[in-house]
VEXRO-649126 format. One line per 2 residues: number of its first residue (from 0); for each residue y, z, x of C-alpha. Coordinates in steps of 0.1 Angstrom, whole numbers. Layout:
N
NUM = Y,Z,X  ... $
***
This chain:
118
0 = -131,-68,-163  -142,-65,-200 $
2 = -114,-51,-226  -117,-11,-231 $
4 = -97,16,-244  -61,17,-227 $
6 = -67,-9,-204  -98,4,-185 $
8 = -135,-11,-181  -162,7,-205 $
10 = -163,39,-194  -191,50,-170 $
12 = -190,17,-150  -188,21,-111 $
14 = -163,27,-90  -148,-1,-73 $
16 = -122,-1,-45  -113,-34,-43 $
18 = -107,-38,-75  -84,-2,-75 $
20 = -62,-19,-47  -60,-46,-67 $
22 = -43,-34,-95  -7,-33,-100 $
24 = 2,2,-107  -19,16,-80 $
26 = 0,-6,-58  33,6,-68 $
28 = 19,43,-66  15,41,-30 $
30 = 46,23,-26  65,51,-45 $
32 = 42,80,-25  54,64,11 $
34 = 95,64,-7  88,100,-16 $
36 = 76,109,20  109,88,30 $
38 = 135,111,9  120,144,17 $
40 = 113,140,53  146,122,65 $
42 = 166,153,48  144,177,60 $
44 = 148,164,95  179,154,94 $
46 = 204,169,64  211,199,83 $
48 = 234,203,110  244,231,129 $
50 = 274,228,151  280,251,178 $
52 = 312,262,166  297,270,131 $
54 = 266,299,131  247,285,105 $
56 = 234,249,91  251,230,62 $
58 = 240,202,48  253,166,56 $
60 = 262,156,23  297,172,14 $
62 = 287,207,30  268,213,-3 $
64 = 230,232,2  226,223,-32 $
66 = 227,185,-25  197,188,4 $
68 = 179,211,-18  184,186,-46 $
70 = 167,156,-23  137,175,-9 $
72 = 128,187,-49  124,155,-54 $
74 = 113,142,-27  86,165,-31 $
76 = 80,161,-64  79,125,-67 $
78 = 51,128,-39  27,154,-59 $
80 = 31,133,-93  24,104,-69 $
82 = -12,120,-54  -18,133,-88 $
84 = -20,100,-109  -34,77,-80 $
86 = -64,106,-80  -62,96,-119 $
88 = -61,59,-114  -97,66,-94 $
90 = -111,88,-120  -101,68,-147 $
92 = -130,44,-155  -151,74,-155 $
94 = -133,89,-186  -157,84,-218 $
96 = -134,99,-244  -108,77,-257 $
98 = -89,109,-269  -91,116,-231 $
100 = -80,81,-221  -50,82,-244 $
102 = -37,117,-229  -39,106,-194 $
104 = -19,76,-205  5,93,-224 $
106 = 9,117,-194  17,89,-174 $
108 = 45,68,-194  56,108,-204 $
110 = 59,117,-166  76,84,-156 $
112 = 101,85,-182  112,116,-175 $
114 = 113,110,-137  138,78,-144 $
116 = 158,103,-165  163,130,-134 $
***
């Protein structure tokens, strides 16, 4: 691949797949989208309980709704931000404005940083 603004090709190149799946990042994007779909779906299945003794659910961790709720945010986040940036990652090379480049970049680190902070 020949140098370009924020790591891409020249822009206006065509899309290649293989070299897409190739690419760290997008690797770790789909590793992090199948966690995401791990965290929100095992509490959504299973974080409640409901006894028969007790009318209504509660959560599993420490009876708090807040704690469930808590997981499945960002569970569910985590898995938007995920779809969001790998469609990115394909549109990418196509992006001819290194103003435009340097935002979806920005975005990124931006959006990662604060998702380590949370």
């Amino acid at each position: 691949m020949e140098g370009g603004a924020y790591g891409a090709g020249k822009a206006g190149g065509a899309f290649d797949p293989h070299t897409l799946v190739r690419q760290p990042h997008t690797i770790l994007r789909v590793v992090s989208w199948v966690f995401s779909i791990v965290v929100f779906g095992s509490i959504v299945n299973e974080g409640y309980l409901n006894t028969p003794s007790e009318g209504e659910e509660f959560c599993i961790y420490n009876r708090n709704p807040n704690a469930c709720s808590y997981g499945v945010t960002v569970g569910v986040l985590a898995f938007l931000t995920c779809l969001l940036y790998l469609a990115l990652d394909v549109y990418f090379p196509q992006i001819s404005s290194v103003k435009d480049r340097k935002k979806a970049v920005l975005s990124d680190i931006g959006v990662s940083a604060w998702e380590t902070c949370s």
